[in-house]
C-alpha positions in Angstrom: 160.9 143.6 6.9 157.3 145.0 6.7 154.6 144.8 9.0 152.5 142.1 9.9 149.2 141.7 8.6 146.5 141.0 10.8 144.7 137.4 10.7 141.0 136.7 11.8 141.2 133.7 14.3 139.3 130.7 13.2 137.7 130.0 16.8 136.7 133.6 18.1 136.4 135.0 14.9 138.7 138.0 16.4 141.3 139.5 14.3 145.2 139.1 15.9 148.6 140.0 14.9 150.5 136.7 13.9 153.6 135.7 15.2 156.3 136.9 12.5 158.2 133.4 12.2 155.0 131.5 11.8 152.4 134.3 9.8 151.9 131.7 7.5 150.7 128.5 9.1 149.2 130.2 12.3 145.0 130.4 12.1 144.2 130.7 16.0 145.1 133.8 18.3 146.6 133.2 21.8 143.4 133.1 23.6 143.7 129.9 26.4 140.2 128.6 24.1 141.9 129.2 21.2 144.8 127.7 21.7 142.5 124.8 23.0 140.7 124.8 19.5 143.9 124.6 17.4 145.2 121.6 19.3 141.8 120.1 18.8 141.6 120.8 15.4 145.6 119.7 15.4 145.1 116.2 16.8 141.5 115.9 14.6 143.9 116.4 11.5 146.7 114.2 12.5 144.5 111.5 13.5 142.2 111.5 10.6 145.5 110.4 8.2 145.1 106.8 7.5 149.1 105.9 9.0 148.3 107.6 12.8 144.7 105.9 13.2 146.3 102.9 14.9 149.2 104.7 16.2 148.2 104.4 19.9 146.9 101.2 19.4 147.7 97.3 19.0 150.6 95.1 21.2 153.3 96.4 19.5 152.6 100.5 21.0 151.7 98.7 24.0 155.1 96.7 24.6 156.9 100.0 23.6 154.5 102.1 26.5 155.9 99.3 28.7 159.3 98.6 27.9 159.5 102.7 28.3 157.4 102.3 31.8 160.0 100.0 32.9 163.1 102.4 32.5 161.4 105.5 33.7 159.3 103.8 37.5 157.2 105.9 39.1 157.2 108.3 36.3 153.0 108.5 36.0 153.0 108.9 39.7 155.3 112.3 39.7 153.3 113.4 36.3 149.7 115.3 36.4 149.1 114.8 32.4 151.4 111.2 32.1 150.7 109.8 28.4 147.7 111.6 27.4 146.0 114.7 27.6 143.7 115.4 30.2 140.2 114.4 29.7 137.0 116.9 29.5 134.6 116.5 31.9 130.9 116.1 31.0 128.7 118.6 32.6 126.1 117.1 34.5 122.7 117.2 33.8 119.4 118.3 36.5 117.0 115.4 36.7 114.3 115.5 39.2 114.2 113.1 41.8 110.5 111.4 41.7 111.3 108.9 44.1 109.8 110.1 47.3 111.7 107.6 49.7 114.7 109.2 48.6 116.8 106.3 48.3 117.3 105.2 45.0 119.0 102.2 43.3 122.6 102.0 43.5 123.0 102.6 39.6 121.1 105.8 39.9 123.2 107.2 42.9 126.5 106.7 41.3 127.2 109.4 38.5 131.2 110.1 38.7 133.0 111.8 36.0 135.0 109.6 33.5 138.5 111.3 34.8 137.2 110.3 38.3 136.8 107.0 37.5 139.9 106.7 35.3 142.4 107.9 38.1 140.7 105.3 40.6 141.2 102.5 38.6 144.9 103.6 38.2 145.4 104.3 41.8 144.2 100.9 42.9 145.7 99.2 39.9 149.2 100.5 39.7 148.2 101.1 35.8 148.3 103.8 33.6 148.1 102.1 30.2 144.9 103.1 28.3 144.5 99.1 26.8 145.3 97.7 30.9 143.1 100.1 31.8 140.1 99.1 29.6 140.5 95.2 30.8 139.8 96.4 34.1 136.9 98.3 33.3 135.6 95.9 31.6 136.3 93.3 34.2 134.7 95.6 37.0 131.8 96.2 34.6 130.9 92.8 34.3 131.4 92.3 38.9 128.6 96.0 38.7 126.2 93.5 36.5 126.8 90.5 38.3 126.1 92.2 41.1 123.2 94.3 40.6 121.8 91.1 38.9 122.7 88.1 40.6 122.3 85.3 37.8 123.9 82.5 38.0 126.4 81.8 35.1 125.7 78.7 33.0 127.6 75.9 34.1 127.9 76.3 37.7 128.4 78.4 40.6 129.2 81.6 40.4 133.0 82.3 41.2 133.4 85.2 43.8 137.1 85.6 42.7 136.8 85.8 39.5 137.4 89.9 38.7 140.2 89.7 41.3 142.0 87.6 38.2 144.4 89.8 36.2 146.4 89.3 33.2 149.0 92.1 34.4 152.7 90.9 36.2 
């Protein structure tokens, strides 16, 4: 067997020894951010074939998700990283404050990250689906403009209840 040939990494631009049972296919070094980049680039590939767009998608991955939930309870509890990668957090951004008073409106005081957000609503909800998820959102997004702008819905009264409702058993 002869040696190895060295390989310039596609992320860091760094050259690396492959490893001798995959010299062919591998393109990224063992750097943690390169690693990163190949699963990136990975998933980006995978997803971009026309047969894995909807993959994750529609009532039929969803009623597999949960038939699978319903043999393995408690099993997003126990797991950091259940049935999806971890999500990036955006960096936040420096604004100045110009109000002097220095207490804003609600919207402007509440920034949280996405994951934040995310592993609230499936705390409180018991859910971990991305779809049951999204509802929710949706619905609590809709209770955030309703309350910041108290209009009254054509047709009546407005119904206090209304985002307790859920579609979920």
């Amino acid at each position: 067997m002869g040696a190895t040939k060295k390989k310039r990494c596609k992320h860091c631009k760094k050259l690396f020894i492959p490893d001798p049972r995959n010299t062919q296919r591998q393109n990224y070094c063992s750097e943690p951010k390169c690693r990163y980049a190949s699963k990136k680039a990975s998933q980006r590939r995978w997803l971009s074939k026309p047969e894995n767009r909807d993959y994750f998608r529609g009532p039929e991955n969803v009623s597999r998700v949960q038939q699978w939930r319903k043999t393995h309870p408690g099993y997003w509890r126990k797991t950091q990283n259940a049935l999806q990668d971890p999500l990036i957090g955006q960096p936040s951004v420096n604004i100045n404050d110009t109000n002097e008073s220095g207490c804003g409106a609600l919207q402007d005081l509440l920034t949280p990250q996405p994951s934040v957000l995310i592993g609230l609503i499936a705390s409180f909800t018991g859910l971990a689906l991305q779809d049951d998820i999204a509802k929710t959102v949706r619905r609590l997004q809709q209770l955030g403009q309703d309350i910041i702008n108290p209009a009254t819905p054509k047709g009546g009264r407005y119904d206090e209840t209304a985002h307790l409702e859920t579609s979920h058993p």
